[in-house]
N, C-alpha and C positions, 0 to 999 in steps of 0.2 A: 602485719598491717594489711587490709583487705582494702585494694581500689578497685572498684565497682565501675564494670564498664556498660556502656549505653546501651537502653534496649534496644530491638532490632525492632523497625518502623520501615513501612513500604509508602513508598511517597505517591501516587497515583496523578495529582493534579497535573491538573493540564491536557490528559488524556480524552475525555470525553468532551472538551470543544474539537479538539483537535479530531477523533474521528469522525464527531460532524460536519467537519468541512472536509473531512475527503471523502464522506461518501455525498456530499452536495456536488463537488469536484467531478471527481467519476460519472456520473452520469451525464452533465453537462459536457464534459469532453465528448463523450461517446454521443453526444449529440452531434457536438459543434466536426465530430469529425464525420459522422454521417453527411451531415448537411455540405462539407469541404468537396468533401468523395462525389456526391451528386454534383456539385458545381464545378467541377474537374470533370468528369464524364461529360455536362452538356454543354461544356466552352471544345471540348476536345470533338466532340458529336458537330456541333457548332462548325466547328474552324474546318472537320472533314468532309459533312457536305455541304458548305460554300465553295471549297475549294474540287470538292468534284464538281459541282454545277459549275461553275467557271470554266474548270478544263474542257467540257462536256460543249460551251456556248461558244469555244474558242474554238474546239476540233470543228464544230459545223461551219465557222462563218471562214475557218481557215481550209476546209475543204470550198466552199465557194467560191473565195476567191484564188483557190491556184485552177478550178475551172475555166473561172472569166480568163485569168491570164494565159488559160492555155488556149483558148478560143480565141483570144485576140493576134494569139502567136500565129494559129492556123491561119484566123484571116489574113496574115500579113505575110506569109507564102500564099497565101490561095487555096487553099485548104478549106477554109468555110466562108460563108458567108455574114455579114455583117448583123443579119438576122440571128445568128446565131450565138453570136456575140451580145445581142440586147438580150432573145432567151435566158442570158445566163448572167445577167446583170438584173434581170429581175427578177431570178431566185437567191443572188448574193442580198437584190433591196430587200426582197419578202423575210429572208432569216434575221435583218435589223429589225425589222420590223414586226413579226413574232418576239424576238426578245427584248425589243423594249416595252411593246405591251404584257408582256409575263409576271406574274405577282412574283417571283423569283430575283427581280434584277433587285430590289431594294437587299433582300440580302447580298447579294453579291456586294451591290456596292459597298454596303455595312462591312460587312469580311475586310473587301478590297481597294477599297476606295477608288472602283473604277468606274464608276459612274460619269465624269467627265471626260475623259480619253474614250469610253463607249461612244457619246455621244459624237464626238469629235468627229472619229472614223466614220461616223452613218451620215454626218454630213458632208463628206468627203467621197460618199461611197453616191448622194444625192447628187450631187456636183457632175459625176462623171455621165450624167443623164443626157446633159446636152450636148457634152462632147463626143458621145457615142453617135448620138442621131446626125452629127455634123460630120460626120464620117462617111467620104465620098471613093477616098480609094486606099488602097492596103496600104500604102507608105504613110499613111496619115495617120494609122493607128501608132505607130513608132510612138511619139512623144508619150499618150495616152499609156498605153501599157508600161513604157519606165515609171509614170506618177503613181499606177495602182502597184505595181512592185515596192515602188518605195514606201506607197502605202502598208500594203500588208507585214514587208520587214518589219517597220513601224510599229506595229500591232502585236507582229508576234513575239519581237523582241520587248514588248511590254507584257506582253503573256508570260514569259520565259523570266521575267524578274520578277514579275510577281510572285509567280510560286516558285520562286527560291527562297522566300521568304523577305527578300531584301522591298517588300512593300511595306511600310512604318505600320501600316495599321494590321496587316498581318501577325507581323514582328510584335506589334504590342500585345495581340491578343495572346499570340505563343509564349513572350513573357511572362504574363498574365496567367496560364496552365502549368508554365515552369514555378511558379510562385506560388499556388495553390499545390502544389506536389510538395514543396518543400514545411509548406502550413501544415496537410496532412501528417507528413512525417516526423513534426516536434509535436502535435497533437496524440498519434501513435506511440510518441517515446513516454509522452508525459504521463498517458493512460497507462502505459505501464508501469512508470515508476512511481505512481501512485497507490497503483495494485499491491507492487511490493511493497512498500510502505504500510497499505493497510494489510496484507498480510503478517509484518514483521509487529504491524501496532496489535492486532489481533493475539497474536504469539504473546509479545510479552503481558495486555492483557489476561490471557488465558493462566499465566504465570501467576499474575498480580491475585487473581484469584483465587487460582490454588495455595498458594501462601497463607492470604486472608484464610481461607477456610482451617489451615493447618495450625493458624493464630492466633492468641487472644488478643482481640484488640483494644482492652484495656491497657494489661500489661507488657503487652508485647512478646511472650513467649510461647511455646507451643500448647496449643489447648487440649484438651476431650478426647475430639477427634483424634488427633494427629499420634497420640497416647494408646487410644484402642492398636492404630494399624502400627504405631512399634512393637508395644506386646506379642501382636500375632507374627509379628516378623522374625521377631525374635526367638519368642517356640519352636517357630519353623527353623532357624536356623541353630535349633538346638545350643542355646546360650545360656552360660550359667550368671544371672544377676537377681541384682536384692532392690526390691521394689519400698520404697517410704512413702506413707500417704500420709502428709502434715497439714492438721488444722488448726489454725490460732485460735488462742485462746483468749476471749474476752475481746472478739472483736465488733462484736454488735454494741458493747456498753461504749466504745469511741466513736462507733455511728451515730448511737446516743447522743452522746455527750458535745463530740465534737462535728458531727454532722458528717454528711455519705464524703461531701468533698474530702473530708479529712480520711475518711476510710479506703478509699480508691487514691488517695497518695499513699499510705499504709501499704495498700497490697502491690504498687508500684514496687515501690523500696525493698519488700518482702524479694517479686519477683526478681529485682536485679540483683540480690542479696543471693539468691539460689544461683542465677543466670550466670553470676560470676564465679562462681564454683566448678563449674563444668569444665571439663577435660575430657581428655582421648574414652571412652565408654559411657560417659556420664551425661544423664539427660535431664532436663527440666521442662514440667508444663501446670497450667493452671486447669484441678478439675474443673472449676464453678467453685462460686463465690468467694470462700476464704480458703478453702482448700488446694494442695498442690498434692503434686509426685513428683517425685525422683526413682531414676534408676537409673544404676549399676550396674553396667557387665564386668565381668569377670573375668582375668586372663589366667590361663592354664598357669598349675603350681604356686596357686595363691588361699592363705585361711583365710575360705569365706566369712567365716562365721565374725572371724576376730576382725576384718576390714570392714564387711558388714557396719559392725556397733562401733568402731572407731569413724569410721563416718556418719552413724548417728547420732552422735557427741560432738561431731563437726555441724553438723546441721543445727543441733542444738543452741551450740554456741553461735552462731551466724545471726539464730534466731533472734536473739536476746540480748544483741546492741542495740541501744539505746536509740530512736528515731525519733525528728525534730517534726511536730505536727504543729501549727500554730503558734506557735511561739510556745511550744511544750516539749518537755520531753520524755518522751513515751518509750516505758521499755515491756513491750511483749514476748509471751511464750510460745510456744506450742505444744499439741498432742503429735506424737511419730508413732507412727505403725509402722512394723518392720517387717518386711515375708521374703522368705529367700526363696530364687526358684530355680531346680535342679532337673532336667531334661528326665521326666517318665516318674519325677516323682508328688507329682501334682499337676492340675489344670491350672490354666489362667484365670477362672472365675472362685477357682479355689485360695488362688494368690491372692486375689483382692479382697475376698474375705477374711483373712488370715491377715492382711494388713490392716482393714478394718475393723475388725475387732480389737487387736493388738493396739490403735488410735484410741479407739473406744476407751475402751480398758484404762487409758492414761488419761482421756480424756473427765474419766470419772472421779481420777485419782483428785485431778485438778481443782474438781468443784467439790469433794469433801476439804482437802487441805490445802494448801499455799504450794506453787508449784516446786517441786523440787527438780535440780537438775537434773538432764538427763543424763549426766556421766554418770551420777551417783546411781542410776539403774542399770545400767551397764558398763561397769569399768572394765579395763581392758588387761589381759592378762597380764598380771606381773612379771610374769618370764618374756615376753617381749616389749620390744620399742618400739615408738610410733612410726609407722612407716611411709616411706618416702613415694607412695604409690598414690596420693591424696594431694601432694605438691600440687598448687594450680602452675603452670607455663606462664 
């Protein structure tokens, strides 16, 4: 009993949406993480010179004011004079006053949100205007120079937290660069395993088509092609097999009769009729149209000749059960050509005509008379038995 297993069929769908959304994919990433990368660069550009201009308005107004305070110190040994002391109060006023007319302070404050503590101090630093001119003798500066001390603590100890980062709006924006770093980096992963992905989709693409090419995709089984480059491979590796080129017979009058549908179920059946024959040397492919090949290698210590025609008699028979086409049942022939090929003692174009002719030849037999089996044109020598070499697994 012969159970006929499924042709072999490459499933492809789903494939070509799917590489167009990852090469839609891929580019778009490699956008979006351009654009990430810039926006990480000028928040980072951003945050470092705000915060050099900061330290930069902080170093001058905090060299100012350890001048006044050191001038007030002298005045209050005797050391200078009170003249000296205003000098140097009105280049502490002058550097508030350069920076807050500066187009620089709005970032700062942006950065730092120290636009209202700036303020604060210039008005505290305004303040001390009167009290300076109301300064009559050195003991009188005492109070004055503890308020601008405690002033400037004040100041620099706002300095000194700010840029520790512990200023909320600092902190936000650093968050903010920390967040963007870590966007880039799943942007960067996904780019690449995208890559791979269309690499490995490419790959088995590339697969899919080589297949296709080596296949018929009617039947399902190896075509033309895939048939030339075994021959030559086989040459080359100096293999002895027997080549059958089978063409049904009478298979244009059921195209006829029962139409192409019927005739492309026909050559279905045919091919998985052969496909399931196949075992360890044994190959099958469809030439074009109605025609096939098989071939046979050959294991050393084996009569060619006689395994040969005993598998032609097996083919025969395979041929010539009975196939359900339309609610019919149709039982075809065929013509076999036979060429055995033996390393140096023919070509391959010699084989195939030697198989085609040998087709021919039956094929003629066919349309003068009614076909007869093909055992009955080569029975198998009486002195042996059928052997165990043609078993399918």
């Amino acid at each position: 009993m012969i159970i006929f297993k499924p042709l072999k069929v490459f499933n492809l769908a789903g494939m070509p949406w799917m590489k167009k959304l990852l090469f839609l994919a891929a580019p778009l990433l490699i956008v979006f993480t351009f654009v990430s990368v810039s926006a990480l660069e000028s928040n980072a550009e951003s945050v470092s010179k705000n915060q050099n201009l900061a330290s930069w308005f902080m170093m001058q107004l905090g060299d100012e004011y350890s001048q006044l305070i050191f001038q007030l110190h002298e005045y209050e040994v005797g050391r200078a004079t009170k003249d000296d002391a205003l000098l140097q109060y009105e280049i502490l006023l002058s550097r508030f006053n350069s920076i807050e007319v500066s187009s620089q302070i709005n970032r700062l404050h942006d950065t730092l949100g120290s636009l209202q503590t700036f303020q604060h101090h210039f008005q505290l630093v305004k303040d001390y205007e009167h009290a300076l001119l109301q300064l009559s003798t050195p003991g009188e500066s005492i109070v004055l120079l503890n308020q601008i001390k405690a002033d400037y603590d004040e100041l620099m100890g706002y300095a000194l937290k700010t840029f520790l980062f512990s200023n909320n709006a600092l902190q936000s924006k650093y968050n903010h660069i920390i967040s963007q770093r870590w966007l880039i980096h799943s942007l960067l992963f996904s780019t690449v395993l995208i890559g791979l992905i269309m690499i490995y989709l490419l790959k088995k693409e590339s697969e899919a088509h080589h297949k296709l090419a080596m296949y018929d995709s009617l039947t399902g089984i190896h075509n033309r092609l895939w048939l030339n480059r075994k021959l030559k491979t086989m040459e080359k590796s100096q293999h002895v097999f027997a080549f059958y080129l089978i063409d049904l017979n009478g298979f244009k009058e059921i195209n006829d009769t029962l139409g192409h549908g019927a005739g492309d179920q026909l050559l279905k059946t045919v091919a998985r009729r052969l496909d399931n024959l196949t075992h360890e040397g044994m190959d099958v492919a469809r030439m074009g149209g109605d025609e096939f090949a098989v071939i046979q290698a050959f294991p050393h210590a084996v009569n060619h000749e006689y395994v040969a025609h005993f598998l032609l008699n097996t083919l025969d028979h395979v041929m010539r059960i009975p196939i359900q086409l339309k609610d019919r049942e149709v039982t075809v022939s065929a013509s076999i050509g036979l060429s055995i090929y033996v390393p140096g003692s023919k070509s391959l174009s010699e084989l195939l005509q030697e198989a085609d002719f040998s087709m021919y030849e039956m094929k003629q037999q066919f349309k003068i008379q009614a076909p007869a089996p093909a055992a009955s044109m080569y029975p198998p020598p009486p002195s042996q038995s059928m052997p165990g070499y043609f078993k399918r697994q």
